[in-house]
C-alpha positions in Angstrom: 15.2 11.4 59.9 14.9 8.3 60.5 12.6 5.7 58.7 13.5 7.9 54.8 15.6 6.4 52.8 16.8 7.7 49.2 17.4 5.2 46.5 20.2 6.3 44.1 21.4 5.7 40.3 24.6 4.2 39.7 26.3 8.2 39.3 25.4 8.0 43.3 22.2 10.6 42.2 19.4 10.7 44.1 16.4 8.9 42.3 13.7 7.9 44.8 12.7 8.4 48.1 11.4 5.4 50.6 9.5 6.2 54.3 8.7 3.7 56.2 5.2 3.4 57.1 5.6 3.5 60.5 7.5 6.4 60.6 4.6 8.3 58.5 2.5 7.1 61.2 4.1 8.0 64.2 5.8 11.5 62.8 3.4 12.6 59.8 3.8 16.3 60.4 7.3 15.7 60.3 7.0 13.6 56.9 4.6 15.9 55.7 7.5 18.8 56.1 10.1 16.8 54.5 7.9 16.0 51.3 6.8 20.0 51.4 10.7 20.5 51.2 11.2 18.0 48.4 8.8 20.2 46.3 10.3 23.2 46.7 13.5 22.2 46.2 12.5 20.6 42.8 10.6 23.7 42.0 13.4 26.5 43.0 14.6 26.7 38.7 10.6 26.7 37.8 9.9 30.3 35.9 8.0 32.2 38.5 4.3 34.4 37.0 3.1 37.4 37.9 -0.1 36.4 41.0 -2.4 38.7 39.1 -1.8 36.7 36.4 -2.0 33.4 37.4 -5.4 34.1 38.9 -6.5 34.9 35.8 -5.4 32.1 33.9 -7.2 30.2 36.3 -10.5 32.2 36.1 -9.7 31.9 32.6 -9.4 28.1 32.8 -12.6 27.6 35.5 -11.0 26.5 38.5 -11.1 30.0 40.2 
């Protein structure tokens, strides 16, 4: 997409990501999508729990 940029390390790694303002403006579902993606694909090694489970750690906790 236009208006993203990635910033990379000297191994040519990916490091940081730059949107222009106006392209948040003027396409922020869009960018909104593209950050949603981000996340998941930094998440896809995280070790998945049990739903039951995680509700109840949250009960547990107080935020449920």
């Amino acid at each position: 997409m236009e208006g993203i940029s990635y910033i990379t390390d000297n191994h040519n790694r990916k490091t940081a990501v730059v949107i222009d303002l106006k392209t948040i403006e003027e396409h922020e579902d869009d960018v909104h999508d593209f950050i949603d993606a981000l996340i998941a694909e930094s998440r896809k090694n995280d070790e998945l729990i049990d739903w039951d489970k995680a509700k109840q750690d949250l009960k547990s906790a107080g935020k449920l």
